[in-house]
Structure formats: C-alpha cells, structure tokens
ZAVO-996116 format. One record per residue: residue in three letters; x, y, z of N, C-alpha, C in turn. Coordinates in nm, 4 decimals. Layout:
N
code:ALA | n_x:X | n_y:Y | n_z:Z | ca_x:X | ca_y:Y | ca_z:Z | c_x:X | c_y:Y | c_z:Z
...
***
This chain:
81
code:UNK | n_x:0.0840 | n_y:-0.1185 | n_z:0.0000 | ca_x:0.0000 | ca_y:0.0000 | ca_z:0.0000 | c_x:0.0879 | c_y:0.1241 | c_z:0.0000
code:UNK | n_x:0.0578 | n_y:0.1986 | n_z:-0.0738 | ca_x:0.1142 | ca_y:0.3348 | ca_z:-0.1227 | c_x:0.1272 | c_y:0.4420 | c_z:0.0108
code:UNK | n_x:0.2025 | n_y:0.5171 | n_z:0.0808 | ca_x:0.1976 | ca_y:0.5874 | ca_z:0.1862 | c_x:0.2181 | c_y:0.7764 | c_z:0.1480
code:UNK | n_x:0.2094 | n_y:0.7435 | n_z:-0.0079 | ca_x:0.2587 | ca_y:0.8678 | ca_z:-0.1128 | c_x:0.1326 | c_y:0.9882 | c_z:-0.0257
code:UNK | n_x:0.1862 | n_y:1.0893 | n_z:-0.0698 | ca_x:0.0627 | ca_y:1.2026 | ca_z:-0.0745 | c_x:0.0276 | c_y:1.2621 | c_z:-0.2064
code:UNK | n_x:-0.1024 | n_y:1.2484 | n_z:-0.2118 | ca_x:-0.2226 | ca_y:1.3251 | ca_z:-0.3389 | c_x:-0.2941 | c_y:1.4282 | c_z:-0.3248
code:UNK | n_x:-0.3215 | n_y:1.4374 | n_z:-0.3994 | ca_x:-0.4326 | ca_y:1.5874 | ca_z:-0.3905 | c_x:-0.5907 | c_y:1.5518 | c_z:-0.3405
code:UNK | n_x:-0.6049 | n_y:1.5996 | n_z:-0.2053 | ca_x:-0.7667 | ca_y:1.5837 | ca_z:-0.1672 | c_x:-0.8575 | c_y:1.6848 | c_z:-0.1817
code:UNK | n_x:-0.9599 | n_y:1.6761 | n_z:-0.2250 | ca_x:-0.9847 | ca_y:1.8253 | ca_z:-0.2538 | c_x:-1.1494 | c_y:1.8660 | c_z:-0.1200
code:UNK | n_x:-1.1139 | n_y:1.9423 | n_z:-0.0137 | ca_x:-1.1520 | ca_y:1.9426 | ca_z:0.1234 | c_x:-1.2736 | c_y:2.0591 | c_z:0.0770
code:UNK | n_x:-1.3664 | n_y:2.1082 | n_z:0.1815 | ca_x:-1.4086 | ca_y:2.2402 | ca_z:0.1808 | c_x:-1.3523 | c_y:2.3174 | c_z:0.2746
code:UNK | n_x:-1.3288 | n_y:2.4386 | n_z:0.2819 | ca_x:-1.3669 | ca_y:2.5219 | ca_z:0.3227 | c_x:-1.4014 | c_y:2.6810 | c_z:0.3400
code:UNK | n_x:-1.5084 | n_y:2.6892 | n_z:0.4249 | ca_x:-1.5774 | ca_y:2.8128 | ca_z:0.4091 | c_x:-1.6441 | c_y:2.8182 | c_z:0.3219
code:UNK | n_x:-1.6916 | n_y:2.6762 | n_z:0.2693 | ca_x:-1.7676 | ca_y:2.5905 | ca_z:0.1278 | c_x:-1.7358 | c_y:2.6224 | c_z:0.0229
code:UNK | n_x:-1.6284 | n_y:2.6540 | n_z:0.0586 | ca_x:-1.5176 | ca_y:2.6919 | ca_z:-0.1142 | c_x:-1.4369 | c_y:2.4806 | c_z:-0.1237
code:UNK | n_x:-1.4215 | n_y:2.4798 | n_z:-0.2319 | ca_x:-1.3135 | ca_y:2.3746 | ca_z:-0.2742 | c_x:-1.1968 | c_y:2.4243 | c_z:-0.2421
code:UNK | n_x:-1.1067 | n_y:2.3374 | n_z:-0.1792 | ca_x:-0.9742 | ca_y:2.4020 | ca_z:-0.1827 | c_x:-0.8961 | c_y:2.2560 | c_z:-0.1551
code:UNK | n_x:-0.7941 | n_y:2.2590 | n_z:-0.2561 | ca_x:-0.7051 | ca_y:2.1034 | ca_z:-0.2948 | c_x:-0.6039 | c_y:2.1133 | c_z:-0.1874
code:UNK | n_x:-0.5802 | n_y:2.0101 | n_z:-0.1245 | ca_x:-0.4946 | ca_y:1.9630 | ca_z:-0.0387 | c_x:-0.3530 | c_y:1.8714 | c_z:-0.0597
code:UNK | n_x:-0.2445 | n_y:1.8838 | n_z:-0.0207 | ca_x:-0.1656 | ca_y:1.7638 | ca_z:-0.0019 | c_x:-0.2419 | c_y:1.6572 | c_z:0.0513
code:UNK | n_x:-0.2855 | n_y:1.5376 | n_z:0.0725 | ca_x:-0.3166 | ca_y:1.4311 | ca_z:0.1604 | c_x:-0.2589 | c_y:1.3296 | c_z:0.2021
code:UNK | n_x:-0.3225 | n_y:1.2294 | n_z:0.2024 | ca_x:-0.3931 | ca_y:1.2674 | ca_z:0.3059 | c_x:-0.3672 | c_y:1.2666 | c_z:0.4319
code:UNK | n_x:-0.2466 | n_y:1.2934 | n_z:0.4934 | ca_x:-0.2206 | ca_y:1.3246 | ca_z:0.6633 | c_x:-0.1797 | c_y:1.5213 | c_z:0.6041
code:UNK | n_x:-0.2056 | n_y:1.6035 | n_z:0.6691 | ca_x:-0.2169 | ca_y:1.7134 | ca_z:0.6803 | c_x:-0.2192 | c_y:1.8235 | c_z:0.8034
code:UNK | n_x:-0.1941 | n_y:1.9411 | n_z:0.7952 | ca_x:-0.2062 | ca_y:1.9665 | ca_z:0.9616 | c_x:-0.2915 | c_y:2.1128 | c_z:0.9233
code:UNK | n_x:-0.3372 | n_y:2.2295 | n_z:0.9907 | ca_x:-0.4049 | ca_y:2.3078 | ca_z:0.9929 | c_x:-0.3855 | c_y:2.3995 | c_z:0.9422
code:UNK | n_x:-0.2364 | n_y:2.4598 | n_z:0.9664 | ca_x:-0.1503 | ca_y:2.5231 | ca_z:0.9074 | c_x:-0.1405 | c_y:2.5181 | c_z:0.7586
code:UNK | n_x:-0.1484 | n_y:2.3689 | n_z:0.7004 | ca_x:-0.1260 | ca_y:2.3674 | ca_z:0.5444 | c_x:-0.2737 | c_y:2.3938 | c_z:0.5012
code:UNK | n_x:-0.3817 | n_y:2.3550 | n_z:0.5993 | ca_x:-0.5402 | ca_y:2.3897 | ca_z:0.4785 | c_x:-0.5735 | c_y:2.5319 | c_z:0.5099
code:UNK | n_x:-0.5093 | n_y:2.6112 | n_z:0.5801 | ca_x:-0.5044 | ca_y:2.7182 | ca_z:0.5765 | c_x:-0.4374 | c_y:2.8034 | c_z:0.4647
code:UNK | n_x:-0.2805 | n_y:2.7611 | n_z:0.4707 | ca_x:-0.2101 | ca_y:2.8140 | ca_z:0.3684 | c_x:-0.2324 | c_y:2.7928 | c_z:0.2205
code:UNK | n_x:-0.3324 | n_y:2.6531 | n_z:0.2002 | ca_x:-0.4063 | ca_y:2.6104 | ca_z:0.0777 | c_x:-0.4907 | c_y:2.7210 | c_z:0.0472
code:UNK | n_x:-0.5802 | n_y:2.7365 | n_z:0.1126 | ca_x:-0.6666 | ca_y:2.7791 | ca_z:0.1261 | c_x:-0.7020 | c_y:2.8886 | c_z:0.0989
code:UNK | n_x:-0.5791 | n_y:3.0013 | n_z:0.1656 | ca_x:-0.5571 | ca_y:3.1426 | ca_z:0.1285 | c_x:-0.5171 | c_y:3.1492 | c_z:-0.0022
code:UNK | n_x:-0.4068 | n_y:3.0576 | n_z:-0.0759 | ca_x:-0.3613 | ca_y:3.0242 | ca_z:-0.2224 | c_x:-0.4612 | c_y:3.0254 | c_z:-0.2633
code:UNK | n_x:-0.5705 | n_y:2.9442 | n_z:-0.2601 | ca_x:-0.6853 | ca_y:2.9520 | ca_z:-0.3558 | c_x:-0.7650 | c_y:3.0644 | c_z:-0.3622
code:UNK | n_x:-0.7505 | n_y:3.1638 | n_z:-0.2656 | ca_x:-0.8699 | ca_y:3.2357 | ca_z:-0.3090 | c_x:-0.9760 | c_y:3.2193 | c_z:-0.2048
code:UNK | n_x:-0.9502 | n_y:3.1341 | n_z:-0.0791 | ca_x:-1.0511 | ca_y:3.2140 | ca_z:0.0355 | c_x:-0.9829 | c_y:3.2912 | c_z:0.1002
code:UNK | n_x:-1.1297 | n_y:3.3898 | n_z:0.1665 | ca_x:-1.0350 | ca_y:3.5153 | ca_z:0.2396 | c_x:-1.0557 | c_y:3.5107 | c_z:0.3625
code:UNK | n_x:-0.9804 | n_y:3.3920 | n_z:0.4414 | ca_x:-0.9189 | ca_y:3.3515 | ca_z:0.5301 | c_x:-0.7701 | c_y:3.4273 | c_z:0.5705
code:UNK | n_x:-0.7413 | n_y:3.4344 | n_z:0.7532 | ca_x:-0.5882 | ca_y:3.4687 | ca_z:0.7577 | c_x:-0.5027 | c_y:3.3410 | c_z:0.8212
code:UNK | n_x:-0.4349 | n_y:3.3605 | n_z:0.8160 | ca_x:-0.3400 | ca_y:3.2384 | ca_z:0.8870 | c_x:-0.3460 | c_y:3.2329 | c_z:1.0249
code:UNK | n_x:-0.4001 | n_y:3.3466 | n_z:1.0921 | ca_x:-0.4414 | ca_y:3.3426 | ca_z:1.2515 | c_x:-0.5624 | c_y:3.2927 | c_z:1.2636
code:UNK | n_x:-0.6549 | n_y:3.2941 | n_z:1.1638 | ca_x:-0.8025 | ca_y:3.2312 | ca_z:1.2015 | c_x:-0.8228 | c_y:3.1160 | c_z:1.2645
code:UNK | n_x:-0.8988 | n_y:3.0420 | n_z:1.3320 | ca_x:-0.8980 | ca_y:2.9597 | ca_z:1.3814 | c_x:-1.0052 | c_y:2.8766 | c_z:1.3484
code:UNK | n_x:-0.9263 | n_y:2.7472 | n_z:1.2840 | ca_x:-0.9873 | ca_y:2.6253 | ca_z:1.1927 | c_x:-1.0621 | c_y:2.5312 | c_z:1.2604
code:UNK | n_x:-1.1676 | n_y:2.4667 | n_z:1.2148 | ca_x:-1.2298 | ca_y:2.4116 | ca_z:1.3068 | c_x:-1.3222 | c_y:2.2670 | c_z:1.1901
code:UNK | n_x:-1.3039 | n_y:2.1486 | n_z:1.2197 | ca_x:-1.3548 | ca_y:2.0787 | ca_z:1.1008 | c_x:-1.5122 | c_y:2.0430 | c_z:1.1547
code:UNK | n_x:-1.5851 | n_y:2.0131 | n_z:1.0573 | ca_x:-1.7283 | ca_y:1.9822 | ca_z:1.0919 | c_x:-1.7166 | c_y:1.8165 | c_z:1.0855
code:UNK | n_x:-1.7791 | n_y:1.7822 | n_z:1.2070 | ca_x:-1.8260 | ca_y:1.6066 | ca_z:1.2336 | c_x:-1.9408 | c_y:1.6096 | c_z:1.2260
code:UNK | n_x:-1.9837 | n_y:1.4889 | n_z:1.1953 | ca_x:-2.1498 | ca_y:1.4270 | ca_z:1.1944 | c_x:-2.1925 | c_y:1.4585 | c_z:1.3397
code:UNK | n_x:-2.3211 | n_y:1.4921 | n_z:1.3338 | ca_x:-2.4211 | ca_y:1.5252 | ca_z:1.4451 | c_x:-2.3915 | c_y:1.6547 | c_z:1.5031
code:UNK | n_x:-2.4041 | n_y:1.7359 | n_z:1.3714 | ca_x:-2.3716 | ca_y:1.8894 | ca_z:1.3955 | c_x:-2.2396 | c_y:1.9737 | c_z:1.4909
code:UNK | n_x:-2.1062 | n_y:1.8505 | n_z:1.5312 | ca_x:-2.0343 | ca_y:1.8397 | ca_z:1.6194 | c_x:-1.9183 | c_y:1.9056 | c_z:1.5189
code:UNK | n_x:-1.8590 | n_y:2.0028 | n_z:1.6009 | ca_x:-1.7275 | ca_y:2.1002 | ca_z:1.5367 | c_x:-1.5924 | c_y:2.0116 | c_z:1.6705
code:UNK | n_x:-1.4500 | n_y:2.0051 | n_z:1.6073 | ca_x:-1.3279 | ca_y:2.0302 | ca_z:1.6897 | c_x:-1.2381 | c_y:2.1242 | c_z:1.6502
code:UNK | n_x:-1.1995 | n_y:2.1721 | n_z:1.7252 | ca_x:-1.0818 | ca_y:2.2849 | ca_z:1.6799 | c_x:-0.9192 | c_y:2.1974 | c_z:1.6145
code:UNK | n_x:-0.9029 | n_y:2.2229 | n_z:1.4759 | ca_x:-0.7666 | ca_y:2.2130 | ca_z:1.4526 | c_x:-0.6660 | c_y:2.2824 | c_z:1.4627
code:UNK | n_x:-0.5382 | n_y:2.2834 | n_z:1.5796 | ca_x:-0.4536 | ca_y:2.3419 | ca_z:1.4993 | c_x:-0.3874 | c_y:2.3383 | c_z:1.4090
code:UNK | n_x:-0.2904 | n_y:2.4353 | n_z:1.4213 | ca_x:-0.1772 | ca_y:2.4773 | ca_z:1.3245 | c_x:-0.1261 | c_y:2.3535 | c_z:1.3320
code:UNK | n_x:-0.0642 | n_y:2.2958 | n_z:1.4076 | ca_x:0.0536 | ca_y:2.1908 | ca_z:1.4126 | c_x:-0.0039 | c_y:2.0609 | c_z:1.4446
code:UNK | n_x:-0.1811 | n_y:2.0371 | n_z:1.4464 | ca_x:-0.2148 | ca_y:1.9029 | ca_z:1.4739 | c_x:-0.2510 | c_y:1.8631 | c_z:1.3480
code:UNK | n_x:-0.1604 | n_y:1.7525 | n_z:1.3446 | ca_x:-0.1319 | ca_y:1.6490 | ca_z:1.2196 | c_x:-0.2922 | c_y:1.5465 | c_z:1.2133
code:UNK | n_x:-0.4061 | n_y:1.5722 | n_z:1.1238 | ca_x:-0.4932 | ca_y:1.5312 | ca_z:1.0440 | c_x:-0.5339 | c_y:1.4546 | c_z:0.8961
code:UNK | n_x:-0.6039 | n_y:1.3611 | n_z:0.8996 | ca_x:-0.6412 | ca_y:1.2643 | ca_z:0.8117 | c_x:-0.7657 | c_y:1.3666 | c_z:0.7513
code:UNK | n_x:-0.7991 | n_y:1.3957 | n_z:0.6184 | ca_x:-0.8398 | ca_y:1.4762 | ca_z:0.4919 | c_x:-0.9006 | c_y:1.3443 | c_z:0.4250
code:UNK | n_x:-1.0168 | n_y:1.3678 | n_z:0.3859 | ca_x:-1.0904 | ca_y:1.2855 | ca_z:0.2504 | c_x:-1.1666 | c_y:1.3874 | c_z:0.1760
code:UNK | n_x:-1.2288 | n_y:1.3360 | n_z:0.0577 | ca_x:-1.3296 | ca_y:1.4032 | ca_z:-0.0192 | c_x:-1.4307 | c_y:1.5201 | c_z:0.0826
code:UNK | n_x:-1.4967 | n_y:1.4539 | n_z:0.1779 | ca_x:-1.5937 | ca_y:1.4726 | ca_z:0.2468 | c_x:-1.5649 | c_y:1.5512 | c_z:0.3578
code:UNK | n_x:-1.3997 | n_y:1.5867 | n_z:0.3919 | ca_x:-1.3858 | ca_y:1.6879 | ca_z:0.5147 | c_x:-1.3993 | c_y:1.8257 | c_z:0.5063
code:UNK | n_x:-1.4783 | n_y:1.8926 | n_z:0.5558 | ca_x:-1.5484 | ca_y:2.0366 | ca_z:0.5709 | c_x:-1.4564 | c_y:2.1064 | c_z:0.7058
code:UNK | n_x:-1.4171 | n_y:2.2049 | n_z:0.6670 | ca_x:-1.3693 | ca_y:2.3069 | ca_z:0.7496 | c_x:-1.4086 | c_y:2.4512 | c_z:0.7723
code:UNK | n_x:-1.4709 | n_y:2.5200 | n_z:0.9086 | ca_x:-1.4735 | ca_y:2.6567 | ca_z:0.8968 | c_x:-1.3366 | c_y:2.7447 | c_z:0.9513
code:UNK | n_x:-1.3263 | n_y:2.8413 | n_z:0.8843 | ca_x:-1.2246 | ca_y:2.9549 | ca_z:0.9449 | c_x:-1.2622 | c_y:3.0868 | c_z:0.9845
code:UNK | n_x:-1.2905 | n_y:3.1050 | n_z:1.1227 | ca_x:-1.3326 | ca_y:3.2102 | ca_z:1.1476 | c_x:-1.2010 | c_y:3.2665 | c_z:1.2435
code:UNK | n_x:-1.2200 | n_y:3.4398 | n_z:1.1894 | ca_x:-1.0830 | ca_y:3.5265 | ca_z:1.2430 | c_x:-1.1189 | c_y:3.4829 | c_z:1.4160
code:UNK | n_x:-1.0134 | n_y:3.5100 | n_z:1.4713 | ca_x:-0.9505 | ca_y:3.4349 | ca_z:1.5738 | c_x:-1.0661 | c_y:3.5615 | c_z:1.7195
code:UNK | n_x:-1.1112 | n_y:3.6754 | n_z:1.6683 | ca_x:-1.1819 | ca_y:3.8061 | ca_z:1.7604 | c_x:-1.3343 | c_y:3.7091 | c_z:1.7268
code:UNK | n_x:-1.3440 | n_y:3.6324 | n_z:1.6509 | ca_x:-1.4575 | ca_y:3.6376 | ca_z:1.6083 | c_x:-1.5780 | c_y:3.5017 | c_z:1.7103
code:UNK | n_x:-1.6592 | n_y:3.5428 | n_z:1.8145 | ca_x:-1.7159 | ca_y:3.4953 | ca_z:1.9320 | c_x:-1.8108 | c_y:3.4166 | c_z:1.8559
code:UNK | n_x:-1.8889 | n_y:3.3978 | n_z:1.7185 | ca_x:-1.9689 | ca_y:3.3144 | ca_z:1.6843 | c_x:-1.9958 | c_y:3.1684 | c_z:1.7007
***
C-alpha cells in the first residue's frame, strides 16, 4: 500500500480548496486555502465539521487525516460566533 501524498480536494468556508493528503495539519489547509482564493488569515482559527452537527478545533501543528468529504470553517480568531 502506497503511503505517497495526493491531492484531496476538502471544503472550506464551502469553497473547494485542494490539499496535499492525506495526513495534513491546519496550518497547510489554511495556507491552501488562502492560495486559492478564500479570504481567510493564517491566525483564524480552523475548526472541522463532524457528523451530528459536532465542530473540533484544529490546529496549526495538529497532524490530520483529509478525505473528499472533510469540511472546514475559518473564522478570524476576535470572532465569538
């Protein structure tokens, strides 16, 4: 079995945005992310969506598993929502 990395292509902020995969850390779907064209900052604070309406906070430096189906929000870091 192949341990290579590919391109996953994730949401967020329900934009498409292509990934290295699939182990990844917060820091890179951020820095993806801003490359593509969301207007996200690198201080925002990432957060992936789980089944049963359940959010966890990712950081920068916590190393994550990415598929088709992983959804991420980025909201600026002041932002209490």
């Amino acid at each position: 079995m192949s341990n290579e990395n590919h391109e996953v292509v994730i949401t967020v902020n329900n934009r498409p945005v292509a990934v290295q995969g699939p182990r990844t850390t917060g820091r890179k779907i951020k820095e993806s992310a801003i490359q593509q064209g969301v207007q996200i900052g690198v201080d925002f604070v990432l957060s992936e969506e789980l089944e049963n309406n359940r959010t966890r906070i990712v950081g920068d430096d916590d190393e994550i598993t990415v598929n088709k189906h992983s959804k991420f929000v980025a909201v600026a870091p002041d932002d209490n929502s």
